[in-house]
SEVOGU-938414 format. One record per atom (N, C-alpha, C, O, CB): residue number from 0; residue in one letter; x, y, z. Coordinates in nm, 4 decimals. Glycine has a CB too. Layout:
{atom NUM,A,{X,Y,Z}}
...
//
This chain:
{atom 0,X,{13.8619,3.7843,-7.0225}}
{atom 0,X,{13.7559,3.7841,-7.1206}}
{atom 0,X,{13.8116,3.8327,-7.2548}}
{atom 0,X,{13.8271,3.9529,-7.2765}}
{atom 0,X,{13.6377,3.8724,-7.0737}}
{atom 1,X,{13.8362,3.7549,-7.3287}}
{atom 1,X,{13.8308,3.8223,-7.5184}}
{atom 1,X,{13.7354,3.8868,-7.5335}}
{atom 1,X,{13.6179,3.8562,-7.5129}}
{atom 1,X,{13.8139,3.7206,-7.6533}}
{atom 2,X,{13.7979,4.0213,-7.5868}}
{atom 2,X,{13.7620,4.1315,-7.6732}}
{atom 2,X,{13.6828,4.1227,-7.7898}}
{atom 2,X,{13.7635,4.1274,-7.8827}}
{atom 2,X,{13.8638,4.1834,-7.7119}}
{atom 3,X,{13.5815,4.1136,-7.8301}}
{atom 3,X,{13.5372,4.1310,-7.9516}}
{atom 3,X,{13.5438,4.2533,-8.0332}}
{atom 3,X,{13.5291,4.3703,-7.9979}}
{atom 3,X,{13.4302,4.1004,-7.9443}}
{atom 4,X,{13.5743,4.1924,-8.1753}}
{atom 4,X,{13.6298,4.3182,-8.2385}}
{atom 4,X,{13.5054,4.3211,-8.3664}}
{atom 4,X,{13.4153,4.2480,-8.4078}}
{atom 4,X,{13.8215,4.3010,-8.2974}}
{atom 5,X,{13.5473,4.4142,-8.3873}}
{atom 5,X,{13.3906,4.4719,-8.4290}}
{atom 5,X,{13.4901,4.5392,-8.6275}}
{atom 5,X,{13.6100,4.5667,-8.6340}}
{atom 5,X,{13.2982,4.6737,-8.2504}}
{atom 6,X,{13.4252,4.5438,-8.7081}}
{atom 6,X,{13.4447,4.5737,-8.8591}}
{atom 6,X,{13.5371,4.7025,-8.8689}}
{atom 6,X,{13.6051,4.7262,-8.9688}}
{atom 6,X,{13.2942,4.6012,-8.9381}}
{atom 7,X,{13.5339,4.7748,-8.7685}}
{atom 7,X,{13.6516,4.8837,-8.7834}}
{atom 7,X,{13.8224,4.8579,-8.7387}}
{atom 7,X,{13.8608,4.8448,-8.6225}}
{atom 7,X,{13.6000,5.0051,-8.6900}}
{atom 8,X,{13.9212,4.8541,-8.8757}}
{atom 8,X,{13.9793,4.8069,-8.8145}}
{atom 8,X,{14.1002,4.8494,-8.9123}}
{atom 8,X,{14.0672,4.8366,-9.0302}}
{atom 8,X,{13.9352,4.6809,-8.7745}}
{atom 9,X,{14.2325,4.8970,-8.8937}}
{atom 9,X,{14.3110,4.9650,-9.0083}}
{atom 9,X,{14.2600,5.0756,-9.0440}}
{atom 9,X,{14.2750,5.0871,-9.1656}}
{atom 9,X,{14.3236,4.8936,-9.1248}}
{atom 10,X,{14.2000,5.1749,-8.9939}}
{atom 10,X,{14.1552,5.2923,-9.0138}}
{atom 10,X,{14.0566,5.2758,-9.1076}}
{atom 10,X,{14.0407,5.3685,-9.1870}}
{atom 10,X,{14.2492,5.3810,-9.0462}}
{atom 11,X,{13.9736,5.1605,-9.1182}}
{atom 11,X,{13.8231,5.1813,-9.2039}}
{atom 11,X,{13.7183,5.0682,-9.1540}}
{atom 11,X,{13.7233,4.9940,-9.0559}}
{atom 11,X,{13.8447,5.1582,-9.3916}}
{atom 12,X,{13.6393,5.0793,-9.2379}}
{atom 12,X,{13.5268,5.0159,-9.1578}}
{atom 12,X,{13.4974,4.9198,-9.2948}}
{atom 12,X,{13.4864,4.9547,-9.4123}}
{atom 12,X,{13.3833,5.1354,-9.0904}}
{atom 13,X,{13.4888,4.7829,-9.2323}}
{atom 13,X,{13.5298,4.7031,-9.3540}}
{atom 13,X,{13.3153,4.6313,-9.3547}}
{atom 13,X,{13.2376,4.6133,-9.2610}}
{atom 13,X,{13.7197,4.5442,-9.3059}}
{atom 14,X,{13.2970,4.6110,-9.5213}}
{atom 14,X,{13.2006,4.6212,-9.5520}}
{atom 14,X,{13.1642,4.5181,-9.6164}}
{atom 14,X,{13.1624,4.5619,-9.7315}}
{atom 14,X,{13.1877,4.7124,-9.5948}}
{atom 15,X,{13.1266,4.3851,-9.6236}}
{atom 15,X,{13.1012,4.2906,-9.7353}}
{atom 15,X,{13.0832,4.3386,-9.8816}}
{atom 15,X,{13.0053,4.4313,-9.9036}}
{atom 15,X,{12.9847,4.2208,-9.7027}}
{atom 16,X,{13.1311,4.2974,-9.9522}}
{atom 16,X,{13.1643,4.3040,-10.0947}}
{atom 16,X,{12.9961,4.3366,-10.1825}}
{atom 16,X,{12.9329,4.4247,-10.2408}}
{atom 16,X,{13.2504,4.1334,-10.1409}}
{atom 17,X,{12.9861,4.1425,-10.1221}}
{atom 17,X,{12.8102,4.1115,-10.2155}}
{atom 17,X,{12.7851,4.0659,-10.0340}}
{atom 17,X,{12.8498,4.0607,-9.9294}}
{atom 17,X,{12.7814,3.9190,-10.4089}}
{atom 18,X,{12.6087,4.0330,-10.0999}}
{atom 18,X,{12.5604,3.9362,-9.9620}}
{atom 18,X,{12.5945,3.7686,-9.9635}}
{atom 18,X,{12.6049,3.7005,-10.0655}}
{atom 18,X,{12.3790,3.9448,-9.9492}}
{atom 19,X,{12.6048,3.7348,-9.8639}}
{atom 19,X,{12.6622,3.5976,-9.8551}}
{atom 19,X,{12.5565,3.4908,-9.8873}}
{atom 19,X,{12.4388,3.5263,-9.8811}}
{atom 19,X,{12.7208,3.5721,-9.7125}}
{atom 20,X,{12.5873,3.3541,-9.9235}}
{atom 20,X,{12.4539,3.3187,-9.9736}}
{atom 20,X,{12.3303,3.2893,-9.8553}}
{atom 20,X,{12.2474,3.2012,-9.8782}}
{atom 20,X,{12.4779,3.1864,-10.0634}}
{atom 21,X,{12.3265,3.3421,-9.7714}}
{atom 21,X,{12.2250,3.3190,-9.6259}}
{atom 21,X,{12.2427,3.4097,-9.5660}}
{atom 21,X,{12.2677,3.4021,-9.4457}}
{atom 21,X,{12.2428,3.2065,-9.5244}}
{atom 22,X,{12.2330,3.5577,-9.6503}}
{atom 22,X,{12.2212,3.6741,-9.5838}}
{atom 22,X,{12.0667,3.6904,-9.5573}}
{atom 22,X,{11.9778,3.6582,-9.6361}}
{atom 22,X,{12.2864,3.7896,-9.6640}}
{atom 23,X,{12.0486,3.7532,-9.4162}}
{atom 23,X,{11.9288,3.6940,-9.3643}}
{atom 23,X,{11.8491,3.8513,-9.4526}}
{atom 23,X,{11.7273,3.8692,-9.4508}}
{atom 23,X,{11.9209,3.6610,-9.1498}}
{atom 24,X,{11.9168,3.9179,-9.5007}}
{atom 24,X,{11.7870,4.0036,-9.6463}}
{atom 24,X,{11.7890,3.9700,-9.7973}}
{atom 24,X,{11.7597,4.0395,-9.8945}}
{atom 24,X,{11.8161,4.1863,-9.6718}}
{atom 25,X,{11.8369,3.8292,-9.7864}}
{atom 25,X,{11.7245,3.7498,-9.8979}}
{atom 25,X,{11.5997,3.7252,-9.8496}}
{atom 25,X,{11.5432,3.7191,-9.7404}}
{atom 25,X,{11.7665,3.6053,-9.9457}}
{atom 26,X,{11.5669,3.7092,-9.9991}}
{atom 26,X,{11.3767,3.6434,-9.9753}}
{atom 26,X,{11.3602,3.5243,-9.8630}}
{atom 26,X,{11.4343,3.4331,-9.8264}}
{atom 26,X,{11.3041,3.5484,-10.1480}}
{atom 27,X,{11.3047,3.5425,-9.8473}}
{atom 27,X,{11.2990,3.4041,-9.7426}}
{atom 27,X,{11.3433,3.3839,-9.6066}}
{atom 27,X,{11.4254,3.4629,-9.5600}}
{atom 27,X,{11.3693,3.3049,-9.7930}}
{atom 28,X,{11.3038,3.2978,-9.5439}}
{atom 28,X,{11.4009,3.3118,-9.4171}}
{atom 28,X,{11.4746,3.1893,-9.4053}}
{atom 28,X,{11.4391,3.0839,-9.3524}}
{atom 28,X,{11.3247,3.3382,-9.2762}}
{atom 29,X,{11.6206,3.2288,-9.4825}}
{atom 29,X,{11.7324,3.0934,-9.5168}}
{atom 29,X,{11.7721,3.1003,-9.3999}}
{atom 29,X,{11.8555,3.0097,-9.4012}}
{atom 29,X,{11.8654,3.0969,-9.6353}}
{atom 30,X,{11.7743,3.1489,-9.2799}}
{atom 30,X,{11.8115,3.0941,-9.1938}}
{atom 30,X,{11.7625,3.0863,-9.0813}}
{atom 30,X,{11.8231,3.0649,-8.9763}}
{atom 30,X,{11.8912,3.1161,-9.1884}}
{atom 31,X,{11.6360,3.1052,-9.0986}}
{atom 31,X,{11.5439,3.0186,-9.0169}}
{atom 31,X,{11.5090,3.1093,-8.8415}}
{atom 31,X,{11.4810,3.0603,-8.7321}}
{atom 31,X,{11.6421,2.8428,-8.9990}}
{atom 32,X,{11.5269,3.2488,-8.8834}}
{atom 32,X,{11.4889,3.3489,-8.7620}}
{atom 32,X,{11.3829,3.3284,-8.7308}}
{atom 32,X,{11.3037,3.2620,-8.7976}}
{atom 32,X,{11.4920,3.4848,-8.7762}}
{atom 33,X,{11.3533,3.3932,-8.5979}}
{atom 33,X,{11.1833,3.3699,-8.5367}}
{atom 33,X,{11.1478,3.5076,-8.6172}}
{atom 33,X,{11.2284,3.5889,-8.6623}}
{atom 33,X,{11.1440,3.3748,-8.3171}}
{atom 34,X,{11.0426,3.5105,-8.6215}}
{atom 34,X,{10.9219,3.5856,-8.7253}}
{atom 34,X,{10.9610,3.7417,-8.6112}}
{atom 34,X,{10.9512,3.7482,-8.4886}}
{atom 34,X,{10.6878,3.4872,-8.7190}}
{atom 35,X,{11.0095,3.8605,-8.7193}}
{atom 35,X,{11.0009,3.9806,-8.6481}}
{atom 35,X,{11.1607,3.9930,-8.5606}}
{atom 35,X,{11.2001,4.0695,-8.4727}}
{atom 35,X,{10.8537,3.9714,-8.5425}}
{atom 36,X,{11.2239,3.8796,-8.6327}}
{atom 36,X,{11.3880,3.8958,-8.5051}}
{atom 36,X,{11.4533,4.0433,-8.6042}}
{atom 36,X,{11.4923,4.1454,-8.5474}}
{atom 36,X,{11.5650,3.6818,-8.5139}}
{atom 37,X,{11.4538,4.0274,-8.7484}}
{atom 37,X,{11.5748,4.0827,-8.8382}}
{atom 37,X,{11.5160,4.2342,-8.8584}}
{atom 37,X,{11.5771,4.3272,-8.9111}}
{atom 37,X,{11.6025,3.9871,-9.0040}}
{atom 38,X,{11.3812,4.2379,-8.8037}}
{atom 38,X,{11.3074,4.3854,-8.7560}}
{atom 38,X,{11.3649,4.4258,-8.6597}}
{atom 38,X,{11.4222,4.5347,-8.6651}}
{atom 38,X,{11.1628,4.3900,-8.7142}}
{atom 39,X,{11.3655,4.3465,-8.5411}}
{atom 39,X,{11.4436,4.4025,-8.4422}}
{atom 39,X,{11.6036,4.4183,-8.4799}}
{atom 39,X,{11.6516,4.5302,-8.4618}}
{atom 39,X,{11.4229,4.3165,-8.3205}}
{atom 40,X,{11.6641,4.3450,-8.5159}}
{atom 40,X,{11.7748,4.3751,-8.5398}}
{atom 40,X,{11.8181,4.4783,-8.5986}}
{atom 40,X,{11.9349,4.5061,-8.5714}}
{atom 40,X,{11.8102,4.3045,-8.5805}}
{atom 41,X,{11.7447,4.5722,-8.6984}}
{atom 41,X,{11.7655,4.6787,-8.7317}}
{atom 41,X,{11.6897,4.7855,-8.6402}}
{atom 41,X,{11.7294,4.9010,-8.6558}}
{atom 41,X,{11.7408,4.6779,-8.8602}}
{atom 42,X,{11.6184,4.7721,-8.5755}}
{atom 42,X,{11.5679,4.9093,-8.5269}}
{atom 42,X,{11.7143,4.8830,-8.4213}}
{atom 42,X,{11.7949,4.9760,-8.4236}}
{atom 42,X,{11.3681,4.9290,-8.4472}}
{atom 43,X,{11.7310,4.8251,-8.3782}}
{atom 43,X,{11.8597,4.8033,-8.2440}}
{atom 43,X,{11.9825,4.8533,-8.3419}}
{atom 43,X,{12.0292,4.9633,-8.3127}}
{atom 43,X,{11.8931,4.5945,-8.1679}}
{atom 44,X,{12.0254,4.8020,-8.4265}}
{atom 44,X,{12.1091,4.9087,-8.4792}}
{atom 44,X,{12.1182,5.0520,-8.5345}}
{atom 44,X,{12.2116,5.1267,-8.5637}}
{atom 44,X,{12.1422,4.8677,-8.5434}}
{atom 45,X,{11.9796,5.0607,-8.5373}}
{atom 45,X,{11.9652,5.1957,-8.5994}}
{atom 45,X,{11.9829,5.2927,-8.4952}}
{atom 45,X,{12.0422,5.4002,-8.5046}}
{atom 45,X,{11.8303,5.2175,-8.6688}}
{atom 46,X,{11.9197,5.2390,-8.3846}}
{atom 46,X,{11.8856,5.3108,-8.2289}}
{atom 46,X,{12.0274,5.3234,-8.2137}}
{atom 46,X,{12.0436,5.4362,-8.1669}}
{atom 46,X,{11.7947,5.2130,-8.0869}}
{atom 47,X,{12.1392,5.2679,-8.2282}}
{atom 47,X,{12.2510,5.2764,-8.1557}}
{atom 47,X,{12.3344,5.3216,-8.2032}}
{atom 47,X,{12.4442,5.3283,-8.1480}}
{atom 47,X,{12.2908,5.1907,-8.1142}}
{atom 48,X,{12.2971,5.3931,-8.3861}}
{atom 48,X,{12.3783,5.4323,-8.4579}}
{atom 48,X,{12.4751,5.2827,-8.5072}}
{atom 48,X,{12.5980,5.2886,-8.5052}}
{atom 48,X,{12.4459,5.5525,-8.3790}}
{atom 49,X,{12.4233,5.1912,-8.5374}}
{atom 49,X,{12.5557,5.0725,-8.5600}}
{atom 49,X,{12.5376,5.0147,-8.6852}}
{atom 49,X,{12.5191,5.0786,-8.7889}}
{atom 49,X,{12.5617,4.9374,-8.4482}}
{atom 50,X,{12.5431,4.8937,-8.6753}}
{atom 50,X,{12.5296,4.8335,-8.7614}}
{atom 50,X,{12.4993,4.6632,-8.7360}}
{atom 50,X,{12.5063,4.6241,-8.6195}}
{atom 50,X,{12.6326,4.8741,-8.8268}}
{atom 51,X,{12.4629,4.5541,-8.8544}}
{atom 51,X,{12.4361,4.4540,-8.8035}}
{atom 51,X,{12.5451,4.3919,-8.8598}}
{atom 51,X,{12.5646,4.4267,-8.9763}}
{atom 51,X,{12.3106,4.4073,-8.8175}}
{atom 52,X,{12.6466,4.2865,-8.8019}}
{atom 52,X,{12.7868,4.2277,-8.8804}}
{atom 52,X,{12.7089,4.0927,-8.9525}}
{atom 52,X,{12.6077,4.0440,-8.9021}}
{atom 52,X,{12.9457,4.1726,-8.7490}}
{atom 53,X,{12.7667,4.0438,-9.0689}}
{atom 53,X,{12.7703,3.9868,-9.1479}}
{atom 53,X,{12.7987,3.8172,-9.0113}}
{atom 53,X,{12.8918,3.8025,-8.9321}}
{atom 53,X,{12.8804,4.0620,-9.2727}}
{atom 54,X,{12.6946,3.7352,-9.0329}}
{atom 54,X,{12.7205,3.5925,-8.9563}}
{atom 54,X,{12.8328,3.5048,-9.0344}}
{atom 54,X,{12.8971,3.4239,-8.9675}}
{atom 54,X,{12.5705,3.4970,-8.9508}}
{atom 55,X,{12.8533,3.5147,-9.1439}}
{atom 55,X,{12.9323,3.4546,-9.2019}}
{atom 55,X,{13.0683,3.5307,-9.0944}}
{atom 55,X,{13.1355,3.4613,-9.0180}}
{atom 55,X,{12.9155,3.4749,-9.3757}}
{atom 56,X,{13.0854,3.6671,-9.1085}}
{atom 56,X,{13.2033,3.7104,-9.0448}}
{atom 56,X,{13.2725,3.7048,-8.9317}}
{atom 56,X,{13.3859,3.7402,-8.8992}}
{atom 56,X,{13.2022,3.7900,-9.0485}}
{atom 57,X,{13.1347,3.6260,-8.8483}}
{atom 57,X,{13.1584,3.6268,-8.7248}}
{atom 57,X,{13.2804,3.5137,-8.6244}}
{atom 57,X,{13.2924,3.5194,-8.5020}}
{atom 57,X,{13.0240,3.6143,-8.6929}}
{atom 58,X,{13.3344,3.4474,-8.6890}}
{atom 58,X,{13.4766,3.4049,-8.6288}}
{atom 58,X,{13.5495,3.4011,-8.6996}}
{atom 58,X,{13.6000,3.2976,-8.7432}}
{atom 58,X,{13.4990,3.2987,-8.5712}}
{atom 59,X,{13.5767,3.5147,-8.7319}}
{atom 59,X,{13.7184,3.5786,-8.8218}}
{atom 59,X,{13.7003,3.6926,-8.8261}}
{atom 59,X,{13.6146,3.7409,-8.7521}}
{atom 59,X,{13.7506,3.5401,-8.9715}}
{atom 60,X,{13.7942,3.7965,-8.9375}}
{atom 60,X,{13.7523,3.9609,-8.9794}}
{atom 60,X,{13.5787,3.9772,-8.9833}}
{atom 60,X,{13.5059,3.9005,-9.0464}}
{atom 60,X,{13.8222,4.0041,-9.1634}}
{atom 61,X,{13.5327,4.0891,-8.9052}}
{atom 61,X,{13.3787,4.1153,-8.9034}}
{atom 61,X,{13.3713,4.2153,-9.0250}}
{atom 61,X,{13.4442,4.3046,-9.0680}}
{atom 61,X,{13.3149,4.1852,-8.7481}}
{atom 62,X,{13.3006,4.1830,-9.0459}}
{atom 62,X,{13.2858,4.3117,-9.1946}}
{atom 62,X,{13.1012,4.3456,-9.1493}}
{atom 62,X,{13.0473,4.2545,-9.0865}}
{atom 62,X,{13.3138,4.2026,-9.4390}}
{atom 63,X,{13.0329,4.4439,-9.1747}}
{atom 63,X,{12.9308,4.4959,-9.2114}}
{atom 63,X,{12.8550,4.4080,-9.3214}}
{atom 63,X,{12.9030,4.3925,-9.4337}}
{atom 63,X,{12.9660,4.6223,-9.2481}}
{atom 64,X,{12.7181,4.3442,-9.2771}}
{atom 64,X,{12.6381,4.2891,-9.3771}}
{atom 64,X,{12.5828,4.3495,-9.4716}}
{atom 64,X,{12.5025,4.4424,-9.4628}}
{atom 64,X,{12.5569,4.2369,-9.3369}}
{atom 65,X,{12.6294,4.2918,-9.5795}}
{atom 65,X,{12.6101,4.3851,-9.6811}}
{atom 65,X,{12.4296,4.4369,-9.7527}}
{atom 65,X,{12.3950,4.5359,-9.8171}}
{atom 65,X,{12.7050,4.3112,-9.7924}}
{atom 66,X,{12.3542,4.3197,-9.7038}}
{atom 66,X,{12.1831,4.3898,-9.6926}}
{atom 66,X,{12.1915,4.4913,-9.5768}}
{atom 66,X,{12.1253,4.5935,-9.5950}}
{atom 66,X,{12.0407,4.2587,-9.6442}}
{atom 67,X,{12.2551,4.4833,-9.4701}}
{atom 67,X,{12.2311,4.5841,-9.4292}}
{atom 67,X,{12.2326,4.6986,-9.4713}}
{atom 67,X,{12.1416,4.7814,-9.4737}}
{atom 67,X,{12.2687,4.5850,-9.3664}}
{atom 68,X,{12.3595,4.7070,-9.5131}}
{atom 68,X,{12.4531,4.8206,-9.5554}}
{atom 68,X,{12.4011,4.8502,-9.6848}}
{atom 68,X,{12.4880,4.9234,-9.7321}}
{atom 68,X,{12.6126,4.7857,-9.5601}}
{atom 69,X,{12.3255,4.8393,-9.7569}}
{atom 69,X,{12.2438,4.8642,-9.8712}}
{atom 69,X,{12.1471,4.9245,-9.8273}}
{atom 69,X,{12.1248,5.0409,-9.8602}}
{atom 69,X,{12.2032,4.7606,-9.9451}}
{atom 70,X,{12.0489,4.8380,-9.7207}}
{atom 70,X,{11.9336,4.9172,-9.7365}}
{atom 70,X,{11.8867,5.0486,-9.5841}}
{atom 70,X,{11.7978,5.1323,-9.5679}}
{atom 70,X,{11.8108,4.7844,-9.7614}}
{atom 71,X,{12.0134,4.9963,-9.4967}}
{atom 71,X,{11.9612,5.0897,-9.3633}}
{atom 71,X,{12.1058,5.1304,-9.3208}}
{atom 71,X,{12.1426,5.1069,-9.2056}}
{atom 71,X,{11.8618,4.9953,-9.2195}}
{atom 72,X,{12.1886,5.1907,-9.4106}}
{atom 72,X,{12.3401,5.2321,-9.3863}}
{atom 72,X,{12.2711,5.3132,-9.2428}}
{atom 72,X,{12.1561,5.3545,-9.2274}}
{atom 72,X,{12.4404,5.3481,-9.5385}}
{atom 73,X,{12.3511,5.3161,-9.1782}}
{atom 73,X,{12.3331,5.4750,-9.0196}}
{atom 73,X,{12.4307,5.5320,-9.0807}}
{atom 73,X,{12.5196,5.4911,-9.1553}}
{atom 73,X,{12.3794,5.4505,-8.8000}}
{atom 74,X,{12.3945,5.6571,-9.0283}}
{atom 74,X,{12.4427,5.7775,-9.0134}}
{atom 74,X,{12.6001,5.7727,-9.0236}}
{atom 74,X,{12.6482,5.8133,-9.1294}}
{atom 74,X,{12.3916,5.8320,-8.8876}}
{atom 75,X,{12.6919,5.7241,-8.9178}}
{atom 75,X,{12.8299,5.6558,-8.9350}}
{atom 75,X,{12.8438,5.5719,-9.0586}}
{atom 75,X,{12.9216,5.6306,-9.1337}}
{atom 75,X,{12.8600,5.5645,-8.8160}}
{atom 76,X,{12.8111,5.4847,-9.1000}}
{atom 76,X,{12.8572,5.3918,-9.2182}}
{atom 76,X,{12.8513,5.4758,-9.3282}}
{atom 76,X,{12.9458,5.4597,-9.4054}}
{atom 76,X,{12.7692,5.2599,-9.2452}}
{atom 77,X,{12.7107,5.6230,-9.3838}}
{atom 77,X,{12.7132,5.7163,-9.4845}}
{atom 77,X,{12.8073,5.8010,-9.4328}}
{atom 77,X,{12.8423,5.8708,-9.5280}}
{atom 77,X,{12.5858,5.7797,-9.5197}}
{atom 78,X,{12.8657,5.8326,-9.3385}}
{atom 78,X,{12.9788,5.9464,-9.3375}}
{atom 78,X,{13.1498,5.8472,-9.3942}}
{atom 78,X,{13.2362,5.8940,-9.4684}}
{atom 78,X,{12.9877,6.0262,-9.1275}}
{atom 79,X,{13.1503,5.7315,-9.3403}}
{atom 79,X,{13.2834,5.6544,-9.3431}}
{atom 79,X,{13.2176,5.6610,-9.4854}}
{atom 79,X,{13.2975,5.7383,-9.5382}}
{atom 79,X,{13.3306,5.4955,-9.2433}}
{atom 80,X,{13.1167,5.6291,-9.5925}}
{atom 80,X,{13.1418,5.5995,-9.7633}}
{atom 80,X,{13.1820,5.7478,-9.7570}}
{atom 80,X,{13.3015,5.7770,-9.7530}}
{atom 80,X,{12.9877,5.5434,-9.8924}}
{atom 81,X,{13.1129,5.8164,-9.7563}}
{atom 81,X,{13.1589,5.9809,-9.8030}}
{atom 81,X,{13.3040,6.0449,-9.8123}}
{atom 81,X,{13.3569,6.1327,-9.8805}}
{atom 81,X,{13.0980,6.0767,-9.7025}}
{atom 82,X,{13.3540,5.9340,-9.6817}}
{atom 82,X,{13.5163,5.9889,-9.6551}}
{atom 82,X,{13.6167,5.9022,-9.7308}}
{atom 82,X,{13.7272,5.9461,-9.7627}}
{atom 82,X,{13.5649,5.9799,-9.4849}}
{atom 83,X,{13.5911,5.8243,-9.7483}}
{atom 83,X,{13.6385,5.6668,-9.8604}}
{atom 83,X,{13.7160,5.5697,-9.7541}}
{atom 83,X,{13.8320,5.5286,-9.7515}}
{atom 83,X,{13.7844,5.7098,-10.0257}}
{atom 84,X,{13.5939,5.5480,-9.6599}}
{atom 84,X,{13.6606,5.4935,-9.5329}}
{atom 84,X,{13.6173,5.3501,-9.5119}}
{atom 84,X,{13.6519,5.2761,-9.4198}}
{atom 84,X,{13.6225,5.5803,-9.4025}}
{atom 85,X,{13.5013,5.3116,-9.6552}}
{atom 85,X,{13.5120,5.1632,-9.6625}}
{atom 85,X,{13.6139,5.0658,-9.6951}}
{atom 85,X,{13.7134,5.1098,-9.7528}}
{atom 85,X,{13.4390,5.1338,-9.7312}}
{atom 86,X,{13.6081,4.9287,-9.6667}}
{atom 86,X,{13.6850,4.8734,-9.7216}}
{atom 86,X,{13.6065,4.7751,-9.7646}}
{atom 86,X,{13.5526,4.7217,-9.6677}}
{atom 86,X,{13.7887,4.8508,-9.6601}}
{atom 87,X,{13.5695,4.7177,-9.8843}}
{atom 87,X,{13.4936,4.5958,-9.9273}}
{atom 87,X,{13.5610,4.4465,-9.9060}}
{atom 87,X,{13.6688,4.4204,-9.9593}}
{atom 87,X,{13.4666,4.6148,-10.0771}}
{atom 88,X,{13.5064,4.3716,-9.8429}}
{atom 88,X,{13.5671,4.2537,-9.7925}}
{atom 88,X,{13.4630,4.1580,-9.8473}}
{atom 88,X,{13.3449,4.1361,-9.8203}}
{atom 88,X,{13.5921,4.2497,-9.6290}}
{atom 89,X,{13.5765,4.0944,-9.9601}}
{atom 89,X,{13.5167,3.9732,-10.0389}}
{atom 89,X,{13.4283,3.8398,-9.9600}}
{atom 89,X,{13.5032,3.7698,-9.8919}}
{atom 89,X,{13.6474,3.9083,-10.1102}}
{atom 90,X,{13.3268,3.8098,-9.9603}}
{atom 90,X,{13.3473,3.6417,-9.8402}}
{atom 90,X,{13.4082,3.5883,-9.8634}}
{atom 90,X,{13.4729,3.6074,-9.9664}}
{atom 90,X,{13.2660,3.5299,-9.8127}}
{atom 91,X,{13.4256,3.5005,-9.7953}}
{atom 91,X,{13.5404,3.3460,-9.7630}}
{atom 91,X,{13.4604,3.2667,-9.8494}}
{atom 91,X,{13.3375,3.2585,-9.8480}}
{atom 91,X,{13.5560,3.2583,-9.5728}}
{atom 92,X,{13.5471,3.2040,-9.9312}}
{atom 92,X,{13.4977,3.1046,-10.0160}}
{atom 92,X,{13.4824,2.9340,-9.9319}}
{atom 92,X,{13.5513,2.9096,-9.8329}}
{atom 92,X,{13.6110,3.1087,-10.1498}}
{atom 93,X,{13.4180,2.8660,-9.9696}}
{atom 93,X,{13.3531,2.7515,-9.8906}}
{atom 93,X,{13.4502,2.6197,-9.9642}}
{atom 93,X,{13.4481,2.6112,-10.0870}}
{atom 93,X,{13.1539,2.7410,-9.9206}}
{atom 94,X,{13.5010,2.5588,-9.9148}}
{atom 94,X,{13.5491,2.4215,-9.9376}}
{atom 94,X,{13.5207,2.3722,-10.0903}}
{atom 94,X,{13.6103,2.3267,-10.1614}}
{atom 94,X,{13.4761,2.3236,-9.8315}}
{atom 95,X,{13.3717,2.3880,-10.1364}}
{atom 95,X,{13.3374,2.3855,-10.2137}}
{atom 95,X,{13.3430,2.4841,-10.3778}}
{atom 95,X,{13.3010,2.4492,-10.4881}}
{atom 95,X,{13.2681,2.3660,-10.1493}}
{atom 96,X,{13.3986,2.5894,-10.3445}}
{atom 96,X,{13.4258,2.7131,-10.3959}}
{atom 96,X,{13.3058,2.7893,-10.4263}}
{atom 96,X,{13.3003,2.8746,-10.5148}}
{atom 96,X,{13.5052,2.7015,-10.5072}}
{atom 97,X,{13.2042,2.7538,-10.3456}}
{atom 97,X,{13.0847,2.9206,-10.3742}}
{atom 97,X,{13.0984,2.9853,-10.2031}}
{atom 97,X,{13.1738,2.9569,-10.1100}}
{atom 97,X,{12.8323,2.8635,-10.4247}}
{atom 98,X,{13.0121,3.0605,-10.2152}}
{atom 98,X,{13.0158,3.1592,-10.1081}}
{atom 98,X,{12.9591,3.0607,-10.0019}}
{atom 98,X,{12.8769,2.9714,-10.0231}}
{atom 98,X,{12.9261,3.3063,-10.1350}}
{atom 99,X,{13.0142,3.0912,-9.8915}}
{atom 99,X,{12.9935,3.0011,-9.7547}}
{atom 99,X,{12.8357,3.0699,-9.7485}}
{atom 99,X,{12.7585,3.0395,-9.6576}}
{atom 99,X,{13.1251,3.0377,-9.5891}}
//
């Protein structure tokens, strides 16, 4: 079974830069969640002390979504800024050259 690796990685905890353009805390629902999912998704990270990873990040380097990480940092993600244990990770630019 492959390991999934999770945004900590080189001794920091790597963080999206900006939000990607279909970060699911824009207005709207650009990507089309069932009504009440991205609620749950934060109380489940909050409960677990975690965090929610960036979908763009998810088959390659995971970085921390950056709405998350704005508006419901946990407890761990405000101690790693405090210690200067972020690392800001630009997105991957799209074929097209804007943000995937």
């Amino acid at each position: 079974m492959r390991r999934r690796r999770g945004p900590y990685r080189d001794g920091k905890v790597h963080v999206m830069s900006e939000r990607c353009s279909t970060c699911i805390f824009r207005a709207g629902n650009i990507m089309r969640l069932q009504r009440g999912r991205v609620a749950q998704m934060v109380r489940d990270a909050q409960r677990q002390e975690s965090a929610i990873i960036c979908h763009d990040t998810l088959d390659g380097k995971r970085a921390v979504c950056r709405g998350f990480f704005d508006r419901y940092a946990t407890a761990p993600l405000q101690i790693a800024e405090r210690m200067g244990l972020i690392e800001y990770q630009k997105p991957e630019r799209s074929k097209k050259g804007g943000p995937r």
